[in-house]
N, C-alpha and C positions, 0 to 999 in steps of 0.2 A: 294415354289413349288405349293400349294394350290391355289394361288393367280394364279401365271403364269395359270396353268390349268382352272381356272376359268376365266380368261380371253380368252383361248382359245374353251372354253365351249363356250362362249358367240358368239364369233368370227365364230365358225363352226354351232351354232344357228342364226346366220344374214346370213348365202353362205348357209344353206338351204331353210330359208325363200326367198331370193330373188331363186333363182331357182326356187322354187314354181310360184312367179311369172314370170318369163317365161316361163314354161310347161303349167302351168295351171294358166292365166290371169284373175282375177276377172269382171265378170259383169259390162261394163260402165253406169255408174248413170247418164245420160245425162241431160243437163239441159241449158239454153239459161243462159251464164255467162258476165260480163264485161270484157275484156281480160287484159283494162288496170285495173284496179282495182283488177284482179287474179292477175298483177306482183306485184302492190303497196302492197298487205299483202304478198305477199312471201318476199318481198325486206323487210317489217319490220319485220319478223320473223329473217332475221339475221343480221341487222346492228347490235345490242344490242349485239354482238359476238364478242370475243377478237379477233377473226381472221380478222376484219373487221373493227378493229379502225383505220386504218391507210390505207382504200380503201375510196379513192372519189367513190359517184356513181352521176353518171347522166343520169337523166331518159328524152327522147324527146320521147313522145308521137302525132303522126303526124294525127292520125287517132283517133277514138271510135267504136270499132268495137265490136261486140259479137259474141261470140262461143256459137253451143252444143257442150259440152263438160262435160266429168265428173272432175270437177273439183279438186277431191283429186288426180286425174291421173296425171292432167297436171301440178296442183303443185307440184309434186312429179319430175316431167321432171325439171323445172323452179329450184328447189332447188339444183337437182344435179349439173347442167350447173353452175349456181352462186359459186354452194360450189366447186364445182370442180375451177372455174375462181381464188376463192380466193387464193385455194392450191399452184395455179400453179405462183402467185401475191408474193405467201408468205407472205399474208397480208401486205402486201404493195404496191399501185399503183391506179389506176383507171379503172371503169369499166362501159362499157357503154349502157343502155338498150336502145331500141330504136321500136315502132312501128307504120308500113306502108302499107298504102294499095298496093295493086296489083293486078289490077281485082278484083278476086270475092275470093280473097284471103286476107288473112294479115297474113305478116312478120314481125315475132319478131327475133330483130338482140341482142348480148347478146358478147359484146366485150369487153375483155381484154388486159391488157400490159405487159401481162406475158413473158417467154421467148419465145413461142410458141412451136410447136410439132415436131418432126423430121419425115422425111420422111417414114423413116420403121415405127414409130407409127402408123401415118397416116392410115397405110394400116391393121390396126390391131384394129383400134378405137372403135368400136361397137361389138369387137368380142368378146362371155364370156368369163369370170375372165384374160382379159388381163389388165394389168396396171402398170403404172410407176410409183406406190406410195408403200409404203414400209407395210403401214397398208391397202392397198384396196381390195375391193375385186376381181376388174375387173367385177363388174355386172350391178352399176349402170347406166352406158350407153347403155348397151343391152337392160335394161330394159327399159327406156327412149324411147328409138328406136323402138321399140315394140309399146307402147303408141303411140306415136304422130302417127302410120302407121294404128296404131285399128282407129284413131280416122278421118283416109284419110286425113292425112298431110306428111310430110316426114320434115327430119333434115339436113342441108349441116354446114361442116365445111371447114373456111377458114382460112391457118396460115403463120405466116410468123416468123419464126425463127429471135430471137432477139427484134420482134415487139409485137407478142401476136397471141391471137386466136378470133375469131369471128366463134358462134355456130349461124345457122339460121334456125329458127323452120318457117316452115310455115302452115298454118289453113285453111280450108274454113269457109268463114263469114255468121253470118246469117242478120245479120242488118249493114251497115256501115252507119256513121255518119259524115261527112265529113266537114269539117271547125269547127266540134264543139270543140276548146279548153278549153272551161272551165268547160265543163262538165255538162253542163245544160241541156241540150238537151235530155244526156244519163240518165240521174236525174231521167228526164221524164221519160223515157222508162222504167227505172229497176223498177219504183211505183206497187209494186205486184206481180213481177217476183220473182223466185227461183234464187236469184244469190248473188255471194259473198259483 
């Protein structure tokens, strides 16, 4: 009984704290970031996860683009999306990240092979503490959604039942780099910059 309670302790200590963040949003720490290089350490913070041994990733980077952005925010968007992708995978399948320009914008596309979402979710996705997991809280997408709209981007989801889900964040850019694949280029730029 102790234990149960103390897990619940814990549990009703995480759905206060995230409410706090969306009442009361902390201060964005803005800073000119490398977008690809904020997904490459999100992506290594959870391969090394049991959830995760058995998801291909593949990453196609089209662009080098930078963000302001505060970057513990937008990692925090990038990690939900992925850990959510995994959930819904059952740690198993493949998962695809992808970034591209668009005007004066860049798309990061964030696609899975899950079973995808049903239509009544759909229409509930971003709403607090809604969710179709047994341990969730239903907040981490609100709060997500939050982020990426403080930051003047917005988030679109597309699904297709049986096939999967693709989550599409998109940004305004401050610098784009265009043909630069190997990263040279961007090398240059970050020499002195505040960035990941």
């Amino acid at each position: 009984m102790i234990d149960t309670l103390e897990k619940q302790t814990d549990r009703g200590k995480q759905i206060v704290s995230q409410m706090m963040a969306i009442s009361t949003p902390r201060p964005k720490q803005l800073a000119s970031v490398s977008l690809n290089r904020l997904l490459d350490d999100v992506i290594a913070l959870q391969k090394e996860q049991m959830k995760f041994e058995n998801i291909q990733i593949k990453k196609t980077y089209l662009t080098e683009s930078f963000v302001d952005v505060d970057s513990q925010q937008l990692q925090q968007v990038f990690l939900n999306i992925i850990l959510n992708a995994a959930q819904a995978m059952e740690g198993s399948g493949r998962l695809f990240i992808t970034t591209a320009p668009d005007k004066k914008q860049i798309k990061v596309k964030i696609r899975d092979t899950g079973p995808g979402i049903s239509p009544e979710a759909m229409q509930k996705l971003f709403n607090p503490f809604f969710t179709t997991k047994q341990k969730g809280t239903g907040l981490g997408l609100a709060i997500s959604y939050g982020i990426i709209e403080r930051h003047s981007g917005k988030i679109d989801v597309k699904t297709e039942l049986g096939k999967g889900t693709t989550f599409i964040v998109t940004l305004p850019v401050v610098t784009e780099l265009e043909g630069d694949t190997d990263g040279a280029r961007a090398d240059a730029m970050l020499a002195g910059k505040n960035t990941l």
